[in-house]
BADREN-786962 format. One line per field, with one value per residue (C-alpha): x negated, y, z; chain. Coordinates in nm, 2 decimals, decimal comma, always signed. Layout:
BEGIN
x	(X	...)
y	(Y	...)
z	(Z	...)
ch	(A	...)
END
This chain:
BEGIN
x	(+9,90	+9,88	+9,71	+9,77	+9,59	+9,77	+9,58	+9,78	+9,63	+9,69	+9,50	+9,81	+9,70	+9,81	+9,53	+9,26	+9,36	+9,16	+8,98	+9,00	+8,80	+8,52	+8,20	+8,02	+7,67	+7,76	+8,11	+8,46	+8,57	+8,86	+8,56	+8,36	+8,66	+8,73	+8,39	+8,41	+8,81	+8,63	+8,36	+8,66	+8,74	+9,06	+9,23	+9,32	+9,41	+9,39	+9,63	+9,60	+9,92	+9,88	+10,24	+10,37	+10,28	+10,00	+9,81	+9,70	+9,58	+9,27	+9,32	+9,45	+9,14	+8,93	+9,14	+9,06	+8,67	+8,61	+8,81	+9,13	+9,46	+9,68	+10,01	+10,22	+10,56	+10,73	+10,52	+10,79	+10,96	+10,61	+10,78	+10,94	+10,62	+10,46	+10,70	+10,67	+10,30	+10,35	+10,70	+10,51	+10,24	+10,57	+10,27	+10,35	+10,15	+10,08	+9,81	+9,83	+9,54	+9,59	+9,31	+9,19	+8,98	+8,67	+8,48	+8,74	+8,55	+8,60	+8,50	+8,84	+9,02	+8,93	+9,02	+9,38	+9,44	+9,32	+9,53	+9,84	+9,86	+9,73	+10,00	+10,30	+10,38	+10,58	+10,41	+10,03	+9,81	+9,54	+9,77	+10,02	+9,76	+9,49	+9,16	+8,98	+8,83	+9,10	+9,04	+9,01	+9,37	+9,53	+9,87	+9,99	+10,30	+10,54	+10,63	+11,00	+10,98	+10,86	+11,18	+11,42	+11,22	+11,27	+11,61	+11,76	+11,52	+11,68	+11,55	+11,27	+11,03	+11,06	+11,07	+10,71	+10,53	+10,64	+10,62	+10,81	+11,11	+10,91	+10,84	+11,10	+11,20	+11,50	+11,45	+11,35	+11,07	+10,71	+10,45	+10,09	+9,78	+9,43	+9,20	+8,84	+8,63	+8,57	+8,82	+8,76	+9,03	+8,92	+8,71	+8,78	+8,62	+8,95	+8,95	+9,22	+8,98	+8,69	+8,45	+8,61	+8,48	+8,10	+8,11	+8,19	+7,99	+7,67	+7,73	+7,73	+7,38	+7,27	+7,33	+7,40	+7,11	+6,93	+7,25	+7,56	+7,72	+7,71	+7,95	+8,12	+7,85	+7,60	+7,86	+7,82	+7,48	+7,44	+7,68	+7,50	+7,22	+7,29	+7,55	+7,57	+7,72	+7,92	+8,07	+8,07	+8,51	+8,52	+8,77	+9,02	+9,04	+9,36	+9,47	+9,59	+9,81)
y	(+7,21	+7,48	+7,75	+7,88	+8,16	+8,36	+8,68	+8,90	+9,04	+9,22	+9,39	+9,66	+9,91	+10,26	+10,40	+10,18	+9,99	+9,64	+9,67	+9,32	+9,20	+9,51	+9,40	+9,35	+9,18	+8,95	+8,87	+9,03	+9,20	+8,94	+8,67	+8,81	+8,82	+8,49	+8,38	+8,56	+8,40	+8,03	+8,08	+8,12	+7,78	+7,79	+7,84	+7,53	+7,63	+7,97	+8,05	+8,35	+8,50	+8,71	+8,83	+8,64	+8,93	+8,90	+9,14	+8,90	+8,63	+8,68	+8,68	+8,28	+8,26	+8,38	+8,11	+7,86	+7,93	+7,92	+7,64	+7,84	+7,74	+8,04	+8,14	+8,33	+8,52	+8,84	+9,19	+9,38	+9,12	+9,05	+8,85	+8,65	+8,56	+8,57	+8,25	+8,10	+8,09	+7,91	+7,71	+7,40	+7,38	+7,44	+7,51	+7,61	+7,95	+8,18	+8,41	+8,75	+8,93	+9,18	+9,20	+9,55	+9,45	+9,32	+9,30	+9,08	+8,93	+8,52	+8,60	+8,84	+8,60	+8,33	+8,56	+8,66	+8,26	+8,17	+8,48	+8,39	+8,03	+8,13	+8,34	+8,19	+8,47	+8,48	+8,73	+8,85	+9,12	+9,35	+9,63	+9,73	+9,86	+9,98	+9,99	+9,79	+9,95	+10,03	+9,70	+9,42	+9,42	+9,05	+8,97	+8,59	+8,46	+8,13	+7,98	+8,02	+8,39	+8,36	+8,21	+8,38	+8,73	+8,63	+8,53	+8,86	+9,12	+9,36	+9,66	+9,74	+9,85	+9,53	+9,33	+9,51	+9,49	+9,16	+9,17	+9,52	+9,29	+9,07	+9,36	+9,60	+9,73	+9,52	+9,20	+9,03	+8,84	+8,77	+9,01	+8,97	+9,24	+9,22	+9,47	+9,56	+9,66	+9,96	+10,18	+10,20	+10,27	+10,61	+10,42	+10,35	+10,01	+9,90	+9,97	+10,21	+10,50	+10,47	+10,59	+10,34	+10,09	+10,26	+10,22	+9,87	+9,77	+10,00	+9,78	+9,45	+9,52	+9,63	+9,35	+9,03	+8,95	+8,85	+8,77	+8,69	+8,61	+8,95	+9,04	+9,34	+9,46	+9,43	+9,67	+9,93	+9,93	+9,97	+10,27	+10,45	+10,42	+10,47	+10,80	+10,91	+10,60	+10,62	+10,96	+10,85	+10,80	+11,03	+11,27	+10,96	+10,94	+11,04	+10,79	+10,51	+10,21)
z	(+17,33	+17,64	+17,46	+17,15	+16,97	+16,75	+16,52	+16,33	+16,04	+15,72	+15,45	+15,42	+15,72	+15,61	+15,78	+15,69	+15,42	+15,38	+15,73	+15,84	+15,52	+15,58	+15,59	+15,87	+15,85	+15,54	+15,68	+15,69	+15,95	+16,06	+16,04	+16,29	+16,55	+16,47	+16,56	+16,91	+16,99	+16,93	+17,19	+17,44	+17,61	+17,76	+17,44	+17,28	+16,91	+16,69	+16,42	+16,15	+16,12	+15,82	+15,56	+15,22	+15,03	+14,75	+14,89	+15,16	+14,95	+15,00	+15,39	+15,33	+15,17	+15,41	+15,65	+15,43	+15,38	+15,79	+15,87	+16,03	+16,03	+15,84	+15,85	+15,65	+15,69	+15,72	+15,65	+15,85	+16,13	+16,24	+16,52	+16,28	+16,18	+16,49	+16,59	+16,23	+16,32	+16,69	+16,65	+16,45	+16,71	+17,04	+17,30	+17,66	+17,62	+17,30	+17,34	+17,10	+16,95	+16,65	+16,37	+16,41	+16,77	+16,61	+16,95	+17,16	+17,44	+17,49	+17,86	+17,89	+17,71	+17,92	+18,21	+18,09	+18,04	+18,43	+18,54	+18,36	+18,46	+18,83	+18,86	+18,65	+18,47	+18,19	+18,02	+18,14	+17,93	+18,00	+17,83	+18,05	+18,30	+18,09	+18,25	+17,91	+17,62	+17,37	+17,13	+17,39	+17,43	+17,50	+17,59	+17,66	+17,74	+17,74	+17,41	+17,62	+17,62	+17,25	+17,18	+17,35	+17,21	+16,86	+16,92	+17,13	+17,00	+16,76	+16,73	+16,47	+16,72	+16,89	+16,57	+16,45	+16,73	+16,89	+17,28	+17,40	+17,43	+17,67	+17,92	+17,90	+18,20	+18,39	+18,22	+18,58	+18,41	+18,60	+18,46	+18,52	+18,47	+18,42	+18,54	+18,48	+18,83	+18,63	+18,43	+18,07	+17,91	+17,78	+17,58	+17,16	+17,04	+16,82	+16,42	+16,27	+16,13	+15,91	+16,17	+16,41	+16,21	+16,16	+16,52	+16,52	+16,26	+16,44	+16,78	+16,53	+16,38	+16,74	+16,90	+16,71	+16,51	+16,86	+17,03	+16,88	+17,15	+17,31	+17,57	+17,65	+17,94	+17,66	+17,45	+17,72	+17,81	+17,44	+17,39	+17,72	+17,59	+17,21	+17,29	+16,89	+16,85	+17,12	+16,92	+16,58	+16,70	+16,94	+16,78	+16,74	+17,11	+17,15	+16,90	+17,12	+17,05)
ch	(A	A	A	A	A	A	A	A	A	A	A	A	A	A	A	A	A	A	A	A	A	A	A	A	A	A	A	A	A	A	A	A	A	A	A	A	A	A	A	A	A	A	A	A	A	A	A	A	A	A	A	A	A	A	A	A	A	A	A	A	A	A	A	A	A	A	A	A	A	A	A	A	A	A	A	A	A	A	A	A	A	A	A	A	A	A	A	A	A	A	A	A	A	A	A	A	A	A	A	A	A	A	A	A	A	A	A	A	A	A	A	A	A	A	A	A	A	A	A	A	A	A	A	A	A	A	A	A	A	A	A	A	A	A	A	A	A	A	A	A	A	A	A	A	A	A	A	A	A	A	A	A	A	A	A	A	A	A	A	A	A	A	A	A	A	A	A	A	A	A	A	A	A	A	A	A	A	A	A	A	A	A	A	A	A	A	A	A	A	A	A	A	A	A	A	A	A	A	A	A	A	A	A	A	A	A	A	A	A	A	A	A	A	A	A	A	A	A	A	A	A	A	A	A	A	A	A	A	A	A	A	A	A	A	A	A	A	A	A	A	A)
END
């Protein structure tokens, strides 16, 4: 396999708790992205990595319903899990999404994959130089760095959120960025806030019924057009990842 997709996603947010099985048209939440990461095509495989504890059963059930593979490890050494959910598969590239960016474009995605392999990065994301809406964040990297992350990494910052290891500053590795022609970043379309998600699920009922494949131009025009729903999360703004 050369590219594998790997979702994190739990039910235990402490700021939205349950938000990946929300609603959202007659589907949760984490269904919906699901749907938008298989339209991608130069990802070969997609893996829910989701924790042990019972609170997530009903995440591996969700897996189960739509036909995704799921994984399950560690709530708190997410990149323990993170490499339980890749090691079986040993791909030469792991893509990363997390759960609460409902509106992940396939067309990025597709883009982050053709930049990384372009390049021959070892790591390649659209985060470290933001100019993306705040929710179409993707990182990719070699299953290498994967293993040598989950084997040197120690600190519980690094442990939690899986990839700081991979770009800390002296580590002489090949970084790659992604950039929009237009900076965004200012922008708020990832779910941690309960109005986050009215705004979410508002763009959803806008535009999927006649297009469910809508990309991320038809996200803007909608939001320029729509601007109180553009501010239903404006005061969590500052509230970046």
């Amino acid at each position: 396999m050369n590219v594998l997709c790997i979702l994190q996603a739990r039910v235990s947010s402490t700021r939205l708790p349950g938000k990946v099985l929300r609603p959202i048209l007659g589907e949760p939440m984490l269904a919906r992205q699901v749907e938008r990461i298989r339209a991608a095509t130069r990802i070969d495989g997609l893996v829910v990595a989701t924790s042990d504890r019972p609170s997530d059963d009903d995440v591996a059930v969700l897996c189960a319903r739509i036909g995704v593979a799921c994984h399950r490890g560690s709530l708190d050494d997410v990149l323990d899990r993170f490499h339980g959910a890749a090691a079986p598969y040993r791909p030469a590239h792991v893509m990363r999404l997390t759960g609460d960016c409902p509106l992940t474009d396939p067309a990025i995605l597709d883009a982050l994959v053709a930049l990384h392999l372009r390049g021959g990065q070892d790591y390649s994301s659209n985060v470290l130089e933001r100019t993306y809406p705040d929710g179409l964040d993707a990182e990719i990297f070699t299953f290498e760095l994967l293993e040598r992350a989950w084997h040197e990494a120690r600190t519980p910052y690094e442990r939690e959120h899986v990839t700081p290891f991979m770009y800390a500053p002296g580590t002489g590795l090949h970084l790659g960025s992604l950039r929009d022609t237009v900076d965004r970043s200012n922008e708020r379309w990832t779910v941690d806030h309960p109005d986050d998600f009215e705004l979410v699920r508002g763009v959803f009922e806008a535009l999927y019924p006649a297009n469910p494949a809508f990309t991320t131009d038809d996200v803007h025009h909608l939001l320029r057009a729509h601007p109180e729903l553009a501010a239903l999360n404006a005061s969590n703004a500052h509230d970046r990842r």
